[in-house]
N, C-alpha and C positions, 0 to 999 in steps of 0.2 A: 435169612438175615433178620435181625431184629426192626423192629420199628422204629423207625429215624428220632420219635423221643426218647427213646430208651438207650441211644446211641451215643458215648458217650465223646468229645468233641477230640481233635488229636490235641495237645498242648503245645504249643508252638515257643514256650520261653515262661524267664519266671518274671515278675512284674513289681518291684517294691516302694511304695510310697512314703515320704517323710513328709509331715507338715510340723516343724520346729517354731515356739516360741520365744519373746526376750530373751532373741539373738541381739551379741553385744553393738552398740551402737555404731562404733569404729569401722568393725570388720564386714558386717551387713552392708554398708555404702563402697568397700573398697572392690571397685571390680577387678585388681588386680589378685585380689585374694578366688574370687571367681575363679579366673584364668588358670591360677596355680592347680586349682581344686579338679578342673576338669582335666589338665594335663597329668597330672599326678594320679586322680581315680581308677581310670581304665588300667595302667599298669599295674598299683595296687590291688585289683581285682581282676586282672590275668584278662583283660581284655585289651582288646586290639584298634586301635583311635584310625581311623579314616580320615579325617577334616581336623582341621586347628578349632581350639574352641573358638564359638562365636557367641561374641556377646556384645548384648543391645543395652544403654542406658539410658533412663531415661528420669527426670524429678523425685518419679515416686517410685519406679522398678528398677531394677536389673534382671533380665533375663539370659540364659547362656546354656550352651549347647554343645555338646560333642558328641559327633555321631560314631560309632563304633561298627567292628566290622557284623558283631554282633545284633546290632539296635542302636539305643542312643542312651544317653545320660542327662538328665535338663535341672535345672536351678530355676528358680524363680524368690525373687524377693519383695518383699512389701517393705521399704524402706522406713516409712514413718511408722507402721506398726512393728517394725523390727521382726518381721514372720519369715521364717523361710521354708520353701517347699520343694523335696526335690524327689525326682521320677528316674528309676533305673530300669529300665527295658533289656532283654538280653535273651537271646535262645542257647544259650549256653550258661552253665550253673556257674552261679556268684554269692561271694558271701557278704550278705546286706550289712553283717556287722564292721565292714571294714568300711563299708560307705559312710554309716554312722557314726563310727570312732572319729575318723577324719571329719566329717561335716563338724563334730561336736567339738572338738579340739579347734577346729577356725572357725565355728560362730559362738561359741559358748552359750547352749542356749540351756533352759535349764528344764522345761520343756517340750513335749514334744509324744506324734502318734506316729504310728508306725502301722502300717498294711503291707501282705505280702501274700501274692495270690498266684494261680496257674492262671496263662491265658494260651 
């Protein structure tokens, strides 16, 4: 057997991160737009929803959750800086562009990095 550094880790899922900017003012505050977002995702990306989304408000955030049979799906927003950040976990393969199309269509941001990693 090789040496445990040399070894290389199993992948357990793929991992994709969005940090979106001058997201629209409107849509960034409405946590019903959340809501739809997280019920609508997982079926548009062939995943499997366990829990209703949950989501927390608060002055300056909104955060919001749906967990999948797969992993989870999370939002986070920065209301006064209009930033939004979302995190798709998943051990089963997804196509990050449909999360993006969708995020981008309801928060109009114009904006925005993207990471997309094995873990």
């Amino acid at each position: 057997y090789p040496p445990p550094y040399l070894m290389k880790a199993p992948t357990l899922g793929k991992h994709w991160i969005l940090d979106a900017y001058n997201c629209d003012k409107a849509t960034i505050k409405d946590a019903r737009i959340f809501r739809k977002l997280l019920t609508d995702l997982p079926i548009a990306m062939n995943m499997n929803p366990v829990s209703e989304p949950q989501i927390h408000v608060s002055e300056t955030t909104i955060a919001a959750l749906v967990l999948i049979a797969e992993s989870h799906i999370s939002l986070h927003a920065s209301l006064s800086k209009q930033y939004l950040h979302a995190d798709v976990f998943s051990c089963a393969a997804f196509d990050s562009q449909i999360a993006l199309n969708m995020l981008k269509s309801s928060f109009a941001f114009d904006q925005y990095t993207e990471e997309q990693f094995d873990r």
